[in-house]
C-alpha positions as CSV (number, residue, x, y, z in Angstrom):
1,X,2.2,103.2,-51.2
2,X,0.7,101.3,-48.5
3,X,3.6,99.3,-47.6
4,X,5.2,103.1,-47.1
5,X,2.4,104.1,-45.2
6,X,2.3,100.7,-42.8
7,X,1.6,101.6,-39.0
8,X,0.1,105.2,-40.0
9,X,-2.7,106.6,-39.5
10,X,-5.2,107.0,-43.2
11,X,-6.1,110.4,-44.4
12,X,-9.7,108.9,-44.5
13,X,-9.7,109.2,-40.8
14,X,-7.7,112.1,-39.9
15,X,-9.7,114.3,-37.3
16,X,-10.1,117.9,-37.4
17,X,-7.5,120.2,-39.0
18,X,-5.1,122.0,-36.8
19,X,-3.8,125.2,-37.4
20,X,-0.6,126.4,-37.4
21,X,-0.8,130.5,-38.0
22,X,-4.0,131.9,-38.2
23,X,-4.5,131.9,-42.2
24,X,-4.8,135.1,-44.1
25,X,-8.0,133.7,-46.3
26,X,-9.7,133.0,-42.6
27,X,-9.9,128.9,-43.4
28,X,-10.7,127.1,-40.0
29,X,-11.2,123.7,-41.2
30,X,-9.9,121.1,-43.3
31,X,-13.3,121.0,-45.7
32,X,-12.7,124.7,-46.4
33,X,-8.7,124.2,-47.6
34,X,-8.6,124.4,-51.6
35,X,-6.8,121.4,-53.2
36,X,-3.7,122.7,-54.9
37,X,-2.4,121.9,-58.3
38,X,1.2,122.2,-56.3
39,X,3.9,119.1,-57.6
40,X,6.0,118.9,-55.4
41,X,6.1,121.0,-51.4
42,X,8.8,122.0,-49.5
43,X,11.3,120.9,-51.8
44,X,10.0,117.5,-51.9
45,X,8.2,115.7,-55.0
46,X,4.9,114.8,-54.4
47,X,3.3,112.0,-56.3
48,X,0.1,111.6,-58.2
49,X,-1.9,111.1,-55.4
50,X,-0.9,113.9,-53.5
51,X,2.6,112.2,-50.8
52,X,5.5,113.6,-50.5
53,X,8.1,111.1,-48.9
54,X,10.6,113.2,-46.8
55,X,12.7,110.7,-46.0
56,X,14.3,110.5,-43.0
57,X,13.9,113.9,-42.2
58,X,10.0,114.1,-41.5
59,X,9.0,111.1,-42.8
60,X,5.7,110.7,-45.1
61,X,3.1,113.7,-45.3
62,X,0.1,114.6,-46.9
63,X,0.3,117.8,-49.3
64,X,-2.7,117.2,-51.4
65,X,-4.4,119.7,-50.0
66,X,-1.9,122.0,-49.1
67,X,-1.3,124.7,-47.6
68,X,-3.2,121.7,-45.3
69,X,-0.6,118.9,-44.8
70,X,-1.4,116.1,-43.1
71,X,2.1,114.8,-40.8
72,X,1.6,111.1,-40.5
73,X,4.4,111.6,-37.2
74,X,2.2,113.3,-35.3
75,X,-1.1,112.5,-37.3
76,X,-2.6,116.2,-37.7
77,X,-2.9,118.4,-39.8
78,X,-1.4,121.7,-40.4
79,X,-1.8,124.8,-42.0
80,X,1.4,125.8,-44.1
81,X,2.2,127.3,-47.7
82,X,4.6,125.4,-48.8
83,X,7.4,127.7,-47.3
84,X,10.9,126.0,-48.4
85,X,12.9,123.4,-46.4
86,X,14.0,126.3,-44.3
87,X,10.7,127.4,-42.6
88,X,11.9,126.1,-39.3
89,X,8.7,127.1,-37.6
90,X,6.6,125.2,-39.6
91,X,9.1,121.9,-39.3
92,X,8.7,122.3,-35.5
93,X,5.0,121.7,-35.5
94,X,4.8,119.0,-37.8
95,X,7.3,116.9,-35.7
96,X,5.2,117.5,-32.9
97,X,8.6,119.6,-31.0
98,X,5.9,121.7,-29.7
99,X,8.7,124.7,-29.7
100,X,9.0,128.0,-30.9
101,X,11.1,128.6,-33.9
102,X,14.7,129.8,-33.6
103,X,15.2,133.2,-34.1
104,X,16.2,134.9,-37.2
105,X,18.9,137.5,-38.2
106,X,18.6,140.0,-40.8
107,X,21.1,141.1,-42.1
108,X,23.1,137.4,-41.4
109,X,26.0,137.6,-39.6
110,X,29.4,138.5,-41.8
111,X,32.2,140.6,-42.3
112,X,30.9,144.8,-43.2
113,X,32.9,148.2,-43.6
114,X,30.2,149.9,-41.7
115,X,27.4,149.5,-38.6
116,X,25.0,147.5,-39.3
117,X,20.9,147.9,-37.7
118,X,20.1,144.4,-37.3
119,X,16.7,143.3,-36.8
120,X,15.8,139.9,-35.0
121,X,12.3,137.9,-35.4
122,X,11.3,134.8,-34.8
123,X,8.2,132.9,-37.5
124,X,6.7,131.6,-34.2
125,X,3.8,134.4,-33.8
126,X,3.4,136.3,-30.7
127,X,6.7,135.0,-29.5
128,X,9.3,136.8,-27.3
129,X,12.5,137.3,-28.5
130,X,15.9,137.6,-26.0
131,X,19.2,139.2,-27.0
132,X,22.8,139.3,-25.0
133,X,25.9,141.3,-27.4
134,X,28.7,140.2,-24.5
135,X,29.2,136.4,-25.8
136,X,26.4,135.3,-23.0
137,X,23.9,132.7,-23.3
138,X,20.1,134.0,-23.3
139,X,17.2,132.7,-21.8
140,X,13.8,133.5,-21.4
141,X,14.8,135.1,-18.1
142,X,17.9,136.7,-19.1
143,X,18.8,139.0,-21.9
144,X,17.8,141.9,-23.3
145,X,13.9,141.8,-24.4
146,X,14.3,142.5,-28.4
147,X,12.2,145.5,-29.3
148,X,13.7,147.2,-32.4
149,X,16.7,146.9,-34.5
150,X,20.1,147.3,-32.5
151,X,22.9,149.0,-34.0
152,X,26.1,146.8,-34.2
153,X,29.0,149.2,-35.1
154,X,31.6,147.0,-33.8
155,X,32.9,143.2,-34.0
156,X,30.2,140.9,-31.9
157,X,28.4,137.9,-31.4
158,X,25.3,138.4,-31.3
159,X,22.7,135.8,-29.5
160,X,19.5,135.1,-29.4
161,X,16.7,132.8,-28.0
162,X,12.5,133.1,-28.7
163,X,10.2,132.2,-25.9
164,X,6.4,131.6,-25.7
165,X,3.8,130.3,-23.3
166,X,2.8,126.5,-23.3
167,X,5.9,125.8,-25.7
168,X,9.3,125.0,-25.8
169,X,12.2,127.3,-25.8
170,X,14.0,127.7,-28.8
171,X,17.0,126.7,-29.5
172,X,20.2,129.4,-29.0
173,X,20.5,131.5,-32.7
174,X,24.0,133.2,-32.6
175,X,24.9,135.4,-35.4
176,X,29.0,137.1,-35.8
177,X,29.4,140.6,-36.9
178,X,32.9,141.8,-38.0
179,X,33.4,145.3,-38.6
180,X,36.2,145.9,-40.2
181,X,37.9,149.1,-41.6
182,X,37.3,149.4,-45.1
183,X,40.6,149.3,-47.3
184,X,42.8,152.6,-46.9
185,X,42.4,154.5,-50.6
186,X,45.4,155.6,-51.9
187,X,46.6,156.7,-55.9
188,X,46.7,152.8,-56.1
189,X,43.4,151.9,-55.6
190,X,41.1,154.9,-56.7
191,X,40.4,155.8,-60.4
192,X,39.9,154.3,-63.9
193,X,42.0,151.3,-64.8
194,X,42.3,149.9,-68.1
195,X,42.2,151.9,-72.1
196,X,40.5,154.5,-72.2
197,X,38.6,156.1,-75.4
198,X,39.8,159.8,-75.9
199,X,36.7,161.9,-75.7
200,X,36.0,165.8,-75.4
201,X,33.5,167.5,-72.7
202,X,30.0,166.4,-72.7
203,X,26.6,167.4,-71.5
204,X,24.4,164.3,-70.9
205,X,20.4,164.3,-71.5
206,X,19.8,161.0,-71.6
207,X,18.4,159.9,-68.2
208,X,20.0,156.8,-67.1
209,X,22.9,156.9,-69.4
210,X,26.5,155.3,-68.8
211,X,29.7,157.2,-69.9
212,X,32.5,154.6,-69.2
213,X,35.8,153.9,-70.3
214,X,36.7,157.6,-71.6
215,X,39.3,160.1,-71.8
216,X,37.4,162.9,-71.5
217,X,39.6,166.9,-71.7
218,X,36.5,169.4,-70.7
219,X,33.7,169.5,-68.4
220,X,31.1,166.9,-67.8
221,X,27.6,168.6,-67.5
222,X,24.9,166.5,-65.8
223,X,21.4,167.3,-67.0
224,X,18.8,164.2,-66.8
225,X,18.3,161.6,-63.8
226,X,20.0,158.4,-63.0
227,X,23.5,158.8,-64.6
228,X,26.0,156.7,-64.1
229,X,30.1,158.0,-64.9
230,X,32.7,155.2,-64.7
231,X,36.3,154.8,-64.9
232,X,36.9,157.4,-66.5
233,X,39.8,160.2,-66.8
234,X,38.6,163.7,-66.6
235,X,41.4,166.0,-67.0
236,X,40.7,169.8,-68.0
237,X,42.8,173.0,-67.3
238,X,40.7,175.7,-69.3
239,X,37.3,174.4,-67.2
240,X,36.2,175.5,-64.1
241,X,34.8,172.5,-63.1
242,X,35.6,168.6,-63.7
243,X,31.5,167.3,-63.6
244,X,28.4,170.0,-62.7
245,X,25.5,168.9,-61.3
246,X,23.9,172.1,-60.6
247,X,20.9,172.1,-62.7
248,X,18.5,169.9,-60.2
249,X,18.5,166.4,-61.3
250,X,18.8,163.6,-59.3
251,X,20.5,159.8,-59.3
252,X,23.9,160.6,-60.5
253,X,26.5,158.3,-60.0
254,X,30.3,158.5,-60.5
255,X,32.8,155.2,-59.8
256,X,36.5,154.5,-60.6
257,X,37.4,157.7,-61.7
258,X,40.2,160.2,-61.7
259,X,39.7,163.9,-61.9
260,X,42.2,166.3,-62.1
261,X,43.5,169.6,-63.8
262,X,40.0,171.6,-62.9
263,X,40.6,175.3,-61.8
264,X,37.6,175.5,-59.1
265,X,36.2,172.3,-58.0
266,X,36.2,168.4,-58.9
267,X,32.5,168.0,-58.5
268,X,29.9,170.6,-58.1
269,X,26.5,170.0,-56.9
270,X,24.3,167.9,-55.6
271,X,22.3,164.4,-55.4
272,X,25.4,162.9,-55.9
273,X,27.6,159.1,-54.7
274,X,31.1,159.5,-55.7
275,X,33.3,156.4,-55.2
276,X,36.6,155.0,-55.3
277,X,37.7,158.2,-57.2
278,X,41.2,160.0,-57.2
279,X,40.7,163.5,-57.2
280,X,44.0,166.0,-56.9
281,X,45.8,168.9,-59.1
282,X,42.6,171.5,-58.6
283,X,43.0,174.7,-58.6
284,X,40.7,175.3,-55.7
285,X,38.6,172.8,-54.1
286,X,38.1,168.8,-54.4
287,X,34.1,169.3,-54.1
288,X,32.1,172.0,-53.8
289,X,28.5,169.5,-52.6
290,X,25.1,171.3,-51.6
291,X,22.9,168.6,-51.1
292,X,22.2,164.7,-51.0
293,X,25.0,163.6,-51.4
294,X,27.8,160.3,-50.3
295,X,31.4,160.8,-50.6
296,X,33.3,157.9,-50.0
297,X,36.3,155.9,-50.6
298,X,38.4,158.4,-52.8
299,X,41.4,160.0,-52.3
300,X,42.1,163.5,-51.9
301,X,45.4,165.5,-52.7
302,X,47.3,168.6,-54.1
303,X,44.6,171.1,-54.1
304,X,45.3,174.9,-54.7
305,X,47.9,175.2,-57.9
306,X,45.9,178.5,-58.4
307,X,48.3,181.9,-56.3
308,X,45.8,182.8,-52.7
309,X,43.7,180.0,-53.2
310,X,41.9,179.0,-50.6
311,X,42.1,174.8,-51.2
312,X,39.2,172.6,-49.7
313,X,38.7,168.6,-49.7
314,X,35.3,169.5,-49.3
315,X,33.8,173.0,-48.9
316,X,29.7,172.9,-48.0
317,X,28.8,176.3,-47.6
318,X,24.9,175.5,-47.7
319,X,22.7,172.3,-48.2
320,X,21.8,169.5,-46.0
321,X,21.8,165.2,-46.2
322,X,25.7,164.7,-46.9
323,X,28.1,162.0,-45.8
324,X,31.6,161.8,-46.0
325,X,33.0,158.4,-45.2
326,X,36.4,156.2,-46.2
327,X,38.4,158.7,-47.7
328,X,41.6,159.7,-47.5
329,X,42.5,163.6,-47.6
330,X,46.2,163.6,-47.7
331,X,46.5,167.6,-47.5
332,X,49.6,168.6,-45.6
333,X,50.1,172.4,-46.0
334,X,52.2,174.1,-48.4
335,X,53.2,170.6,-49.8
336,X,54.6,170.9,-53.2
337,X,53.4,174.6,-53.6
338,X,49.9,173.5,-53.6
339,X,47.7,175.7,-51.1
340,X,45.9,172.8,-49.1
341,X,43.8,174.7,-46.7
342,X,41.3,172.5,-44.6
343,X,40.7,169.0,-45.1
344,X,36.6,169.6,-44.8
345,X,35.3,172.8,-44.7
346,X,31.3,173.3,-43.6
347,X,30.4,177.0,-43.1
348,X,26.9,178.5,-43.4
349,X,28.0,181.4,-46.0
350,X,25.5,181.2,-48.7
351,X,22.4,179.3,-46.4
352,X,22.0,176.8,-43.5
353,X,23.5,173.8,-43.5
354,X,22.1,170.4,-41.5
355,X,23.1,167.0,-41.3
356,X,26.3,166.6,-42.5
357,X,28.3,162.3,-41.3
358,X,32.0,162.7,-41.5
359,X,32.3,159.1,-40.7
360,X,35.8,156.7,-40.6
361,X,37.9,159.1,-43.1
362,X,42.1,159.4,-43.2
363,X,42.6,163.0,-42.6
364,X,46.0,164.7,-42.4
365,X,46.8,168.0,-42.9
366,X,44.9,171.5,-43.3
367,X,45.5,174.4,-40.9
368,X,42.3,172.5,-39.4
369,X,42.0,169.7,-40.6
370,X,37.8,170.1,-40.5
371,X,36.2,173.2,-39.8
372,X,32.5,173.9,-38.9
373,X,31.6,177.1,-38.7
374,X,28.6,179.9,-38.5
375,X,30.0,182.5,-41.4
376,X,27.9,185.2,-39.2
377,X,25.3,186.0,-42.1
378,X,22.5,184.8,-40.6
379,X,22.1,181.2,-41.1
380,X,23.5,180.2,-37.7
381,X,25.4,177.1,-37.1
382,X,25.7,174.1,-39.2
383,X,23.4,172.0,-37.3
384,X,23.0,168.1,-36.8
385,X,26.6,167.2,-37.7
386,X,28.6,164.2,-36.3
387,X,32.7,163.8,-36.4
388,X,33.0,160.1,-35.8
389,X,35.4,157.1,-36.0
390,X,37.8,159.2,-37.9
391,X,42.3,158.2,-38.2
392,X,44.0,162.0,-37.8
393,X,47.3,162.6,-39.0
394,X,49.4,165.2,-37.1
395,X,50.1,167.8,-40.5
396,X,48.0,170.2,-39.6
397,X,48.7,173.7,-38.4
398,X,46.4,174.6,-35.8
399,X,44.4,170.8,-34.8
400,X,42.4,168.3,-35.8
401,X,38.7,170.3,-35.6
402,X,36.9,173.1,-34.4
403,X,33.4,173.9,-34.4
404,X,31.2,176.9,-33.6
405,X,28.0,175.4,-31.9
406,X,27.4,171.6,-30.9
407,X,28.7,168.3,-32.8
408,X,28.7,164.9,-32.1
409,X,32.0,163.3,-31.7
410,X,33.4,160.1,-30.8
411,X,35.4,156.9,-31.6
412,X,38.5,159.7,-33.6
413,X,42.1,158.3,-33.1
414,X,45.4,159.3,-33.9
415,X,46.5,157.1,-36.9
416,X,50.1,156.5,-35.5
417,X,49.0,155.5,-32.2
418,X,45.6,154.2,-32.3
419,X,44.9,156.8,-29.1
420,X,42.1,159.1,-29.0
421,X,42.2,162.3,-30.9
422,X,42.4,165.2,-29.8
């Protein structure tokens, strides 16, 4: 060992301990730092009396002690749990960079089907962090001063750079975000796949129970918490109904599955997430949601088999907290005598409605394709609803939206053209 440690300073005379964050048990002093039972530190073995031989990287340092470790570099000590090779703030100080750490995405950069709210810090304490979304290079004098989480809801670099007083800059972090359209669903690509078990209606009890795999002929009643349905076939023509959740319990979850035949409504209810599903052949409506609820990635067709219906993708005619995003309502009017009326349908008839995202859906057809609308009883307008980065086809009747009140709208296109809609 002390061949290793030739030209470095002993830990017999290392001065006072310095200190790299202030430490949470308020230790000021290397006489105060318990001795750890640790075996190896920050990835690194240590041996019996307490080295751990970086290599390379950082050289020789002194972990007996830790979370004080003695760096025989820059021959001080510092205060650091043993935080993982990737601790970059900590590696600065030991090597004596004097700068502040680079700055940290969260989520990382990658590809994602939606916006993403991406929060920047940097492990150097009280330092300052710059931002720049245009390709730019920050500085400590340039860039947006980082504050709270920016929204990134299309395809950017993002870069960054942390600054403090009486130390170095730190190096340039860049971070790519892709946002790309999530895959188009179609009959090819929603719904159960696979055999499936042949299995009557069902009313589940059990919270947190799994129905999977099934062939199920009659209604699907949802009363406990946390239930999962998936890829599974529900096909009924004497129901009302494909799966209620009416009854007031919360969790439910339905993937991969295809739901068809019903004479009112696909799914009723609320605290729902429906995905990847293939919903068509109703009698009346798609879904009939009230509340808390996420509808997204299925695919929507052939509603209204039933004489005067009046068909919906969606009809919300009281309830709050949904959103609608990824699907595809493929509803032209009149199509193969099925009565496909309005793609989305939010009308305050039976209460008020608030908060509704119809966010990056394929919609074609209805006389409107999405309606919101005070039904005059009382309730007023459906308020706190937004119409955003939708594809319209041009099968509708009368156009792509109309509203009664105000609603946030932007980033819709024609799917043809790519133009803005209307």
């Amino acid at each position: 060992m002390v061949n290793m440690l030739e030209g470095s300073q002993s830990r017999s005379s290392v001065s006072n301990p310095m200190v790299l964050s202030e430490p949470d048990t308020g230790l000021n002093s290397q006489s105060e730092a318990p001795v750890a039972s640790l075996r190896s530190w920050g990835g690194f073995a240590m041996d019996s009396e307490g080295f751990v031989d970086t290599g390379a990287w950082l050289g020789w340092l002194g972990a007996e002690n830790a979370p004080w470790v003695y760096s025989y570099s820059i021959q001080k000590w510092v205060y650091a749990y043993d935080p993982g090779e990737n601790a970059s703030g900590v590696w600065a100080y030991i090597m004596g960079a004097s700068s502040v750490a680079i700055p940290v995405f969260s989520p990382v950069g990658g590809t994602y089907t939606s916006a993403q709210s991406v929060s920047i810090s940097s492990p150097t304490i009280g330092a300052t962090i710059r931002y720049t979304t245009d390709g730019s290079a920050p500085t400590s004098s340039s860039g947006t001063v980082y504050s709270s989480a920016i929204s990134v809801s299309r395809t950017m670099d993002l870069k960054a750079i942390a600054y403090k007083s009486g130390m170095n800059d730190s190096s340039i972090s860049t971070a790519t975000y892709t946002i790309a359209d999530p895959m188009k669903p179609s009959p090819f690509n929603t719904g159960p796949s696979g055999n499936l078990t042949a299995s009557g209606g069902m009313t589940i009890t059990t919270d947190g129970a799994v129905i999977e795999n099934l062939d199920i002929s009659r209604t699907v009643s949802i009363k406990a918490n946390n239930v999962t349905i998936r890829n599974c076939r529900i096909a009924v023509t004497t129901d009302f109904y494909g799966i209620q959740c009416t009854f007031g319990y919360t969790g439910l979850l339905i993937e991969d599955c295809e739901i068809t035949g019903m004479q009112s409504s696909g799914v009723y209810g609320s605290n729902f997430t429906i995905r990847r599903s293939y919903i068509h052949n109703s009698g009346a409506d798609a879904f009939k949601p009230t509340e808390n609820f996420v509808i997204e990635s299925c695919y929507i067709t052939d509603l209204g088999y039933i004489d005067m219906a009046h068909a919906d993708g969606i009809q919300m005619i009281v309830g709050s907290n949904g959103l609608v995003r990824w699907n595809t309502f493929d509803m032209k009017p009149e199509e193969d005598n099925f009565r496909n009326s309005i793609c989305i349908f939010v009308s305050t008839a039976n209460g008020p409605i608030d908060n509704v995202v119809i966010d990056g859906n394929w919609i074609n057809g209805g006389g409107w394709s999405i309606q919101i609308r005070d039904k005059g009883r009382g309730y007023g307008v459906p308020t706190n609803v937004a119409i955003t980065n939708n594809k319209f086809g041009r099968d509708h009747l009368f156009g792509i939206f109309v509203a009664d009140g105000s609603i946030t709208t932007h980033g819709n296109v024609w799917e043809d053209t790519g133009a803005p809609a209307p």
